[in-house]
VOBAGU-27416 format. One line per 5 residues: number of its first residue (from 1); their letters; for each residue x, y, z of C-alpha. Coordinates in steps of 0.02 Angstrom, whole numbers, plus 50000, padded with zeros to 5 digits. Each point is the difference from the previous one (the first is absolute). Layout:
NUM = A = X:Y:Z | ...
This chain:
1 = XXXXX = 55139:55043:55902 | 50084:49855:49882 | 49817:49968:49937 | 49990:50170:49906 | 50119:49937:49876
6 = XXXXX = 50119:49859:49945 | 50187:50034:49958 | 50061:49879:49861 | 50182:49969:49990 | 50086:49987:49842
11 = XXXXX = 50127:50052:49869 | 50067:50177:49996 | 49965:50031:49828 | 49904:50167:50020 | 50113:50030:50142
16 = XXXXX = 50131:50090:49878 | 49991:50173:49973 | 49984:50032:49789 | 50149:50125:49999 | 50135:49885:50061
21 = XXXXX = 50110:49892:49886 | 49901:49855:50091 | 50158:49911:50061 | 49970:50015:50171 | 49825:50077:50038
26 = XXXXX = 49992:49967:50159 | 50158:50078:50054 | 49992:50157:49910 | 49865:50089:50084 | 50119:50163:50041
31 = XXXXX = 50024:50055:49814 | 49803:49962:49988 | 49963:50121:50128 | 50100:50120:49933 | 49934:50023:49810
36 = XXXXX = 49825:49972:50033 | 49939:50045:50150 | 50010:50199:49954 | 49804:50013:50028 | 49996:49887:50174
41 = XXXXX = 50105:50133:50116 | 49842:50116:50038 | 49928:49860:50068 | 49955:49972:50167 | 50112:49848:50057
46 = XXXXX = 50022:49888:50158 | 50192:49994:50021 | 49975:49824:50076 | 49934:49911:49876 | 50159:50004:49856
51 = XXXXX = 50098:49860:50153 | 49851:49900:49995 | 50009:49966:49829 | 50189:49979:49988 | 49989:49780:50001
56 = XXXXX = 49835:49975:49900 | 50012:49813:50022 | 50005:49965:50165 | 49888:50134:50067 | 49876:49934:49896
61 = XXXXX = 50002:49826:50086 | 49973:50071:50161 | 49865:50106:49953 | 49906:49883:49927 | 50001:49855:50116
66 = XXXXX = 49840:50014:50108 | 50015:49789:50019 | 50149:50028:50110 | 49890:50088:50163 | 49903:49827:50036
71 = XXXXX = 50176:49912:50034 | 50067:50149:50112 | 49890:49964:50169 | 50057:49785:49968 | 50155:50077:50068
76 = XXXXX = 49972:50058:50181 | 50211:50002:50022 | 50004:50143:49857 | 49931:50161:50076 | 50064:50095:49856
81 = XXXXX = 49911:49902:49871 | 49829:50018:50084 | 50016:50184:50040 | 49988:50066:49834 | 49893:49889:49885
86 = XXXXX = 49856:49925:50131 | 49883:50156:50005 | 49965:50028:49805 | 49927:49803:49982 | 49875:50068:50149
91 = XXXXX = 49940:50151:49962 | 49976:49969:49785 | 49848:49907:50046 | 49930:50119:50122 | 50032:50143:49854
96 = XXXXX = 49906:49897:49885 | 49839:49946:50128 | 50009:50184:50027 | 49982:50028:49822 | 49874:49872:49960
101 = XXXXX = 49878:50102:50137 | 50016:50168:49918 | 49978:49925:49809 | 49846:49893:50092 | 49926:50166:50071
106 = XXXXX = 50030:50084:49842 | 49907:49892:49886 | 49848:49982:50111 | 49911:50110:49917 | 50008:49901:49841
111 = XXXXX = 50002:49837:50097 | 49836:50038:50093 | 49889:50022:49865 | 50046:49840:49919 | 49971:49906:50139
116 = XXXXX = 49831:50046:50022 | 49978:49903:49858 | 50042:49842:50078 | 49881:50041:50154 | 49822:49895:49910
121 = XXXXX = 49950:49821:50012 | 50015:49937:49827 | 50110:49998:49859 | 49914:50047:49842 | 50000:50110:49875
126 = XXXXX = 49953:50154:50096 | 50152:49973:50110 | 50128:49989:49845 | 49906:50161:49931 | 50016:50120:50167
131 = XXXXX = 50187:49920:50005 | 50030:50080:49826 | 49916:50165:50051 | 50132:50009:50150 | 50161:49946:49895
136 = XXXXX = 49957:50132:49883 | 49967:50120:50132 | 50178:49953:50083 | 50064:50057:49810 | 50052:49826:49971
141 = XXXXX = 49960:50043:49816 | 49877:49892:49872 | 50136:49875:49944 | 50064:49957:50168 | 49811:50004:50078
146 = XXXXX = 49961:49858:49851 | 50132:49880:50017 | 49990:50022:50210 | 49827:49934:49997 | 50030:49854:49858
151 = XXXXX = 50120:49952:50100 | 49946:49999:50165 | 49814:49902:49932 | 50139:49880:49947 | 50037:49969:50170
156 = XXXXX = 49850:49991:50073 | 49948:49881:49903 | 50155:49896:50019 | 50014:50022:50195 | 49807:49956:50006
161 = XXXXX = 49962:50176:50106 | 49823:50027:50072 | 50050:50115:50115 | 50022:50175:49949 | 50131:50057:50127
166 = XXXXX = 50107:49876:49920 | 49990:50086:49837 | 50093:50143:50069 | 50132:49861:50050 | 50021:49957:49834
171 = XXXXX = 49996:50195:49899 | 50156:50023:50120 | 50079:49860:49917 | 49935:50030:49810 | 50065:50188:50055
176 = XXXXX = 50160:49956:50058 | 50040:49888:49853 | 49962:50133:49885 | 50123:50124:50077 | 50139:49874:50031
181 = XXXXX = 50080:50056:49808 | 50014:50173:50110 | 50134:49915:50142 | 50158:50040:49929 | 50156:50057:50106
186 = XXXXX = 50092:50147:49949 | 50183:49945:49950 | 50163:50106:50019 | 50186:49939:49974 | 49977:49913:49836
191 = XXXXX = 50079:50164:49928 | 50122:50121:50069 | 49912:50136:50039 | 49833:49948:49978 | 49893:50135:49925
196 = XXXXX = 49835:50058:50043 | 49895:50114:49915 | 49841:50037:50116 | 49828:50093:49897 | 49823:50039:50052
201 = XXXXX = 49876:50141:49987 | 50020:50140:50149 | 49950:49942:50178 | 50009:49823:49978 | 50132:50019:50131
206 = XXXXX = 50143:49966:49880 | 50140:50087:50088 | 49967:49941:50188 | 49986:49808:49921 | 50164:50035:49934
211 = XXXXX = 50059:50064:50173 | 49953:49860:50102 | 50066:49844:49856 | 50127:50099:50016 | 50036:49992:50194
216 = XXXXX = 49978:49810:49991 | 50117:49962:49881 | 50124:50127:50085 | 49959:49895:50158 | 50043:49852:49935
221 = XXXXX = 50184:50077:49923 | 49955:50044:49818 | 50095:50169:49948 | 49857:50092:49904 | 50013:50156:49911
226 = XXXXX = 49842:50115:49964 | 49955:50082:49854 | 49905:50179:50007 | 49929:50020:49851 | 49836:50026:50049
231 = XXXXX = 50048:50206:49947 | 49815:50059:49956 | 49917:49990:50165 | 50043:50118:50136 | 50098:49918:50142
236 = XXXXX = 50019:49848:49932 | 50191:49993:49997 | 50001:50053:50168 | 49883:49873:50053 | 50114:49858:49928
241 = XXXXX = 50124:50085:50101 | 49924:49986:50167 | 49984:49793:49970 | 50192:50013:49936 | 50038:50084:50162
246 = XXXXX = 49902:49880:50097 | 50080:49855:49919 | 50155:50053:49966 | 50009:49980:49827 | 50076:50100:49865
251 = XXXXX = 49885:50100:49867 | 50043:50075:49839 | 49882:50181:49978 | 50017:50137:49901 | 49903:50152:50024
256 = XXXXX = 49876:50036:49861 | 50080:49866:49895 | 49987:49895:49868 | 49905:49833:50058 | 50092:49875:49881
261 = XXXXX = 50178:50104:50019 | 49967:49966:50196 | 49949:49814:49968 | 50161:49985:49889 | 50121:50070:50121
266 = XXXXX = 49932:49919:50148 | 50017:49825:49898 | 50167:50012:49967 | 50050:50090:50163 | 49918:49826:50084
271 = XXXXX = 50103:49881:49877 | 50156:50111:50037 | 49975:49983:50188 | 49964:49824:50011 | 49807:50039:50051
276 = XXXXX = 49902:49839:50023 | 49824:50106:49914 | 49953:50142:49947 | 49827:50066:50020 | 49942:50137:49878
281 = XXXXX = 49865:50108:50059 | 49884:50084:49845 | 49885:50125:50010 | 49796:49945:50011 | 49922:49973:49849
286 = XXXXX = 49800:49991:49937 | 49981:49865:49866 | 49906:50110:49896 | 50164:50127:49989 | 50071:49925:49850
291 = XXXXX = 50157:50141:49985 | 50030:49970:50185 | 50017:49792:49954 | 50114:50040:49878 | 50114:50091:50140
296 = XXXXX = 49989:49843:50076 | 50053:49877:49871 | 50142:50117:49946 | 50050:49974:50181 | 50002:49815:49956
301 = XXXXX = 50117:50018:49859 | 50124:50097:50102 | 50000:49878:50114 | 50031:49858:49888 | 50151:50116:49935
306 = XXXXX = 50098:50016:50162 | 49970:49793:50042 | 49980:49882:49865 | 49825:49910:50030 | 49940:50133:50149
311 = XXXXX = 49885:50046:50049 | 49984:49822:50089 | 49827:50042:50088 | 49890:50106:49950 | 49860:50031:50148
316 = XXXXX = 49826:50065:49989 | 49935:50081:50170 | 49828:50003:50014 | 49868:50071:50101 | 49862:49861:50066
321 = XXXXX = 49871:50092:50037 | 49992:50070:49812 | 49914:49817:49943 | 49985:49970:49833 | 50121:50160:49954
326 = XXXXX = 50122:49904:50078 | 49985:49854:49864 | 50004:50155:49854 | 50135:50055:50083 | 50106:49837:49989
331 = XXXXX = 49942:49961:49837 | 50041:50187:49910 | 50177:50005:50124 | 50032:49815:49942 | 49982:50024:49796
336 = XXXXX = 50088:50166:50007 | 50165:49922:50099 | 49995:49828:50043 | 49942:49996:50190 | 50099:49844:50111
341 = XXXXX = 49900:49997:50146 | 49867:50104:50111 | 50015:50109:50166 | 49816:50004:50078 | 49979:50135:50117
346 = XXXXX = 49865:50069:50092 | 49903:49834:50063 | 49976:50053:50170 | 49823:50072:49964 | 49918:49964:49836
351 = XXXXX = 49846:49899:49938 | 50082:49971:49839 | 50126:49870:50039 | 49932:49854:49867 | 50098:50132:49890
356 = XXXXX = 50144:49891:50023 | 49876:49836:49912 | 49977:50122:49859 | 50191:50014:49975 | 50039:49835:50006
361 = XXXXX = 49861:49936:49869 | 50039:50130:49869 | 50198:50071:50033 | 50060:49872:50129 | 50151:50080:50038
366 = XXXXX = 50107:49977:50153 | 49949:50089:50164 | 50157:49985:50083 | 49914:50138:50159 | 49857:50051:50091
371 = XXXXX = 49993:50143:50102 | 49877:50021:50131 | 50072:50156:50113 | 50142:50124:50020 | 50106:49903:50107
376 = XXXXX = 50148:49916:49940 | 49942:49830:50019 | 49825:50035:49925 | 50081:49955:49837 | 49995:49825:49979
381 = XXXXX = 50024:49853:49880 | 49832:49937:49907 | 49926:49825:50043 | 49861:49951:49884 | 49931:49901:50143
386 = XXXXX = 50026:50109:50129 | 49903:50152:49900 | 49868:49876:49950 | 49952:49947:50196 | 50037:50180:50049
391 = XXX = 49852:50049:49880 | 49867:49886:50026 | 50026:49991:50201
């Protein structure tokens, strides 16, 4: 689970609650509680979690520590070191292998009719010109198509290639290097909470990829609070509160309310309560609904209001199998509020997965992870090399 994100370790600084005289910040956490977290007591909370959070510093360290399992079995005299640690360094690649099949099977569809391309004799022209038909088809997009197949003559001619099932060999490669400004962990503990402000249009599957990051990084000990304020669709707070339940987390809602006075409140309820992040959830929005972006940039200010310099991520989830409306998607959700990195969902049956080229060539901004099923684990980090074999297989 470590690989879904990297805690950084440093000063306290935005550790301190504003209100307090900023003497001790640390230590006054009671009075905190008190004046601002008015909004926080309908939420739904896990009782548990407030101990957990009690000695920030050392908790941390144990957390994050996956090094320390590999030592554990050295030691056959220490039973109680190898009980708890030796299982998760086994079974993280067998989640991930697991993984790698389903986002294989899912982009066969777009894998398959590229490499028919590689199936002639010869390479010539007529073999660069049916491999530009099928890049386009696989809604790699004109830009990313172009610079693909400059590239990858480059290499042919370099590597000396006659044979054309060796080509294929080397579009992997010219793929994966083009997507490799894309690999980007997602980064929590540089600020206390760290904020996250989650967008995208209506059934991208925004709310269950907020569910499941947040099960891993309750998993792996990170106190998150949830933010409803997803208040126009039907259900939708009581969706987030299903994956609250399920993950024991604690979730700010309010019941027809006000999406940026429910961002607010949950913001400083998290800073208050010592929350490691706090994930807002907003309500789907089309591009092309300019009064509805400017909800969602008001929602940005109020964040900014209750936490100096929040919100800290601001993630775009997007549907894969929507092609090249996924790349007008990131570029209309990027101009209008600064996006920080990509959640790609729905790979686990599309034909449009050289979507991803498209983003990278023109708005290469971080895809931080790809979701190929319902299950938990189906959400996964995103390896530029991996994604690149696992389409042209």
């Amino acid at each position: 689970m470590f690989s879904f994100f990297k805690k950084k370790f440093g000063g306290g600084g935005n550790a301190a609650p504003a209100p307090q005289p900023a003497a001790e910040p640390v230590s006054a956490p009671t009075p905190v509680v008190a004046a601002e977290s008015a909004p926080a007591p309908a939420s739904i909370t896990a009782p548990a979690a407030v101990p957990v959070v009690a000695p920030p510093a050392p908790a941390a360290a144990a957390v994050l520590a996956p090094e320390a399992p590999p030592p554990a079995p050295v030691a056959a005299s220490a039973p109680l070191a190898a009980a708890a640690p030796a299982p998760e360094p086994a079974q993280a690649p067998t989640v991930r292998r697991s993984w790698l099949d389903k986002l294989r099977a899912g982009l066969r569809k777009t894998g398959s009719s590229i490499a028919q391309v590689f199936t002639g004799t010869q390479i010539d022209d007529a073999l660069y010109e049916e491999l530009e038909a099928a890049l386009l088809m696989a809604d790699t997009g004109v830009k990313a198509t172009e610079f693909l197949l400059e590239d990858l003559k480059k290499r042919v001619k370099e590597a000396k290639v006659t044979d054309p099932a060796a080509v294929r060999g080397l579009l992997a490669e010219a793929l994966s290097d083009l997507l490799r400004p894309l690999e980007k962990p997602l980064t929590v503990g540089e600020h206390t909470p760290t904020v996250m402000m989650v967008v995208g249009v209506n059934g991208a599957g925004k709310t269950t990829s907020i569910g499941k990051l947040t099960r891993h990084l309750a998993e792996a000990e990170q106190k998150v609070l949830l933010a409803a304020a997803d208040t126009f669709r039907a259900a939708a707070r009581e969706q987030l509160s299903v994956w609250a339940d399920r993950t024991r987390v604690e979730i700010v809602s309010q019941e027809g309310g006000d999406p940026s006075a429910v961002t607010f409140d949950a913001v400083v309820a998290g800073r208050a309560r010592g929350c490691d992040v706090v994930i807002a959830d907003t309500a789907g929005r089309l591009p092309t609904q300019l009064h509805l972006m400017e909800e969602l940039k008001k929602i940005r200010r109020v964040i900014g209001k209750a936490q100096d310099g929040a919100p800290h991520e601001v993630l775009l989830v997007v549907d894969g199998n929507t092609g090249q409306n996924a790349l007008t998607q990131v570029k209309a959700f990027d101009d209008a509020l600064g996006l920080t990195g990509l959640i790609v969902t729905k790979l686990d049956g599309t034909a449009k997965g050289g979507v991803l080229a498209a983003i990278a060539r023109e708005r290469p901004i971080p895809v931080y992870f790809v979701g190929v099923g319902e299950k938990l684990e189906d959400l996964q980090t995103f390896s530029a090399r991996e994604f690149a074999q696992a389409l042209l297989e």
